[in-house]
C-alpha positions in Angstrom: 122.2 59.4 68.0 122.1 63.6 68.4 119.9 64.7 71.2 118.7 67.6 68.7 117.8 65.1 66.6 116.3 63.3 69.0 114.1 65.6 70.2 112.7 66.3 67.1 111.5 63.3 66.5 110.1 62.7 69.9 107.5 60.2 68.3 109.3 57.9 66.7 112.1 58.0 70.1 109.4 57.3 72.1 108.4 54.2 69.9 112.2 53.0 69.4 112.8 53.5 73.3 109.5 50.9 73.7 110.3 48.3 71.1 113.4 48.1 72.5 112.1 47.5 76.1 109.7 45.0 74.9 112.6 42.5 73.8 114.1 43.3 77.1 111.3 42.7 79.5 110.1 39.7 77.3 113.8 38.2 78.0 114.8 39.3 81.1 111.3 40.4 82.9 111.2 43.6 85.0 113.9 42.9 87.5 116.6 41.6 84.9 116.0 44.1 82.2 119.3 46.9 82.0 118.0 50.5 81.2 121.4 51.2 79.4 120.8 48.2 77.1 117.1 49.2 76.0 118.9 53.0 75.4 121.7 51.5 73.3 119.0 49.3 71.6 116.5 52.3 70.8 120.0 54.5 69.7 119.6 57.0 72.6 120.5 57.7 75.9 119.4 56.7 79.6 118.8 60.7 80.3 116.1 60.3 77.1 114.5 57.2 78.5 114.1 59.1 81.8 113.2 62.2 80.1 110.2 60.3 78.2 108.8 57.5 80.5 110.3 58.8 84.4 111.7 55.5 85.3 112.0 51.9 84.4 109.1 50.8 86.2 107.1 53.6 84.1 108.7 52.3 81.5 107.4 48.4 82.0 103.9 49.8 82.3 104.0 51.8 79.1 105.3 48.4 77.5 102.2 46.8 79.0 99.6 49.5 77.9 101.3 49.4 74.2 100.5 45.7 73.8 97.3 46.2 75.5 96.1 48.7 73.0 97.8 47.0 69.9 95.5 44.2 70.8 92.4 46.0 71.2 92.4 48.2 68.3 93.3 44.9 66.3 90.2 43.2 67.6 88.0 46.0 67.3 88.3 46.5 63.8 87.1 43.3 63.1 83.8 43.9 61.1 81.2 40.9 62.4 78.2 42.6 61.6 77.2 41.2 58.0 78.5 37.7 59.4 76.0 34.9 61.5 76.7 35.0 64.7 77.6 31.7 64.3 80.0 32.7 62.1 81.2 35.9 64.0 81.8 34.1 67.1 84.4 31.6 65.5 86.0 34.3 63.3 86.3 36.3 66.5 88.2 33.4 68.6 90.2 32.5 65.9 91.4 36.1 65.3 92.4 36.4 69.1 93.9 32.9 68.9 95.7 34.0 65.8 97.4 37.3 67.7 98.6 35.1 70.4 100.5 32.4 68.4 101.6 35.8 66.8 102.7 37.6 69.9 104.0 35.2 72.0 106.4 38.1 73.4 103.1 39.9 74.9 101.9 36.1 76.9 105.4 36.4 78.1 105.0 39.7 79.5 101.5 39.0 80.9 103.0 36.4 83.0 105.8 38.3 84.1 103.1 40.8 85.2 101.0 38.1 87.1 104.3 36.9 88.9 103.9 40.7 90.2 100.2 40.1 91.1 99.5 42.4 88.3 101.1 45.5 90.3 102.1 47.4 88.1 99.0 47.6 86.0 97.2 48.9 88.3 99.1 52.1 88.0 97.3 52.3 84.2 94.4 54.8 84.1 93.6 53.9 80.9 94.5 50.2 80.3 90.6 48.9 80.9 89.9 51.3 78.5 92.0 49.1 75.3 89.9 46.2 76.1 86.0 47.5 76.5 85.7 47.5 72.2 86.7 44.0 71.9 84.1 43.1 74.7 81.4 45.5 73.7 82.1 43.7 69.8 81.5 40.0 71.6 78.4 41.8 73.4 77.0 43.0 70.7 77.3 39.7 68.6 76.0 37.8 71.6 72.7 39.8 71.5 72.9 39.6 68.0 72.8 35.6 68.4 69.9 35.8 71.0 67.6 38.0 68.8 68.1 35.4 66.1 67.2 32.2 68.2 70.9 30.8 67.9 72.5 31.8 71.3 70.8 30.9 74.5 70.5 34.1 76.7 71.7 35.4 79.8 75.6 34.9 78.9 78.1 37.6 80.8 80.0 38.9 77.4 83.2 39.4 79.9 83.3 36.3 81.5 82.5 34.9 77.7 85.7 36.9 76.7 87.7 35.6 79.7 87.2 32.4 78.8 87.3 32.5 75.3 91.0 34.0 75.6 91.9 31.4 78.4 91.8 28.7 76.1 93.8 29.9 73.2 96.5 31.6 76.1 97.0 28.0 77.8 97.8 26.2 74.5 100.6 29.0 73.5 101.6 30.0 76.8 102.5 26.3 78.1 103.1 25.2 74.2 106.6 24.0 75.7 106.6 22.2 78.2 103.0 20.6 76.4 105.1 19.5 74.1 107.8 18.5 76.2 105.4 16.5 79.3 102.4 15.5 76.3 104.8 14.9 73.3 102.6 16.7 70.8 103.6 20.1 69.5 101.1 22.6 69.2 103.0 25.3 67.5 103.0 23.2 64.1 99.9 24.8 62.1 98.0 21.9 61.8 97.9 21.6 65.3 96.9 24.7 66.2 94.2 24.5 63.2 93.1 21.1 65.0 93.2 22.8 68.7 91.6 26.2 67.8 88.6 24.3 65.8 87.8 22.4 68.8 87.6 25.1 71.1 85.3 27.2 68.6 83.3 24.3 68.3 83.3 24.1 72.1 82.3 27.6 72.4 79.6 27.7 70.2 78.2 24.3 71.9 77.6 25.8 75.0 75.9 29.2 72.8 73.5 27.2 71.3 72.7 24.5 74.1 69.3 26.1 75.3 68.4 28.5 72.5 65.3 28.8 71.8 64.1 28.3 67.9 63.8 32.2 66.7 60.3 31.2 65.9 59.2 30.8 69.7 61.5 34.1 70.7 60.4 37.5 69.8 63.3 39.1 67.3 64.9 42.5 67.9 64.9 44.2 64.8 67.5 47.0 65.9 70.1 43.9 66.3 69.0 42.7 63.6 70.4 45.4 61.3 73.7 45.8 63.8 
């Protein structure tokens, strides 16, 4: 491709340069990704990868923060406030579930990362900053739960999240060898349908174990109308 023309698209470069990164690291992880490949792959040159994201370790974490972002902005467009809470807590699992069977590139990557001791995000300013939406959304559903007598109160909405997302990651991230050591394969749709009902349902046991009937609990009318 021309340079000139390269740099006047800088945008889309930049884009090209990390889709074709993300098949590299998802493949080959940090260490056994080739920088000339990912250039040849996005139709540019090394000096251009350079030139945009400094070095191939920059380049890994601007792979990471892409992902990161893709995934929060999905989440966070989610409109859960003319649902139950009921409801918006299983339509917000399943959504997440749903990105993961979707992405399975991205779990690769996240344990890649972990095999670093998560390293090289740390050197993101910004990547906390992708997730907050998607937790302030379960926060806000939780109290919206709690003001209707459903939930039971005094529930962490991050540690919530974390273990909302840890049960859809285990089933995709070890759907192989699952499959393999427990002979059932979870990637075939009714499975996952069968697996991701019974972890909603799970979820939402432990919401409303201990709620209080919303007429003993005072309601909050401002989360009412969230």
């Amino acid at each position: 491709m021309n340079e000139q023309r390269v740099r006047r698209d800088p945008e889309g470069t930049r884009r090209r340069i990390l889709e074709a990164a993300t098949q590299q690291f998802t493949q080959f992880g940090l260490a056994g990704a080739r920088v000339d490949a990912i250039a040849n792959a996005a139709g540019t040159n090394e000096r251009m990868l350079y030139y945009y994201f400094t070095s191939k370790e920059g380049l890994y974490v601007a792979v990471l923060e892409s992902m990161y972002a893709q995934f929060g902005e999905r989440e966070a467009r989610l409109d859960l406030s003319g649902l139950d809470p009921t409801d918006a807590i299983r339509k917000l699992a399943q959504s997440i579930w749903a990105y993961f069977w979707d992405n399975p590139q991205w779990l690769s990557l996240i344990n890649n990362e972990n095999l670093h001791k998560g390293r090289y995000l740390e050197r993101s300013s910004g990547l906390r900053a992708t997730i907050s939406p998607v937790v302030d959304l379960l926060r806000v559903t939780l109290e919206r739960g709690v003001a209707a007598g459903q939930f039971r109160a005094g529930i962490d909405p991050l540690d919530f999240y974390v273990t909302l997302v840890g049960l859809g990651y285990y089933v995709v991230s070890n759907r192989f060898t699952l499959d393999a050591f427990l002979g059932r394969n979870y990637a075939q749709p009714q499975q996952q349908a069968s697996i991701s009902a019974l972890h909603a349902d799970m979820l939402l046991a432990y919401l409303h174990e201990g709620a209080l009937a919303s007429s003993d609990q005072p309601r909050n009318i401002e989360l009412d109308r969230a």
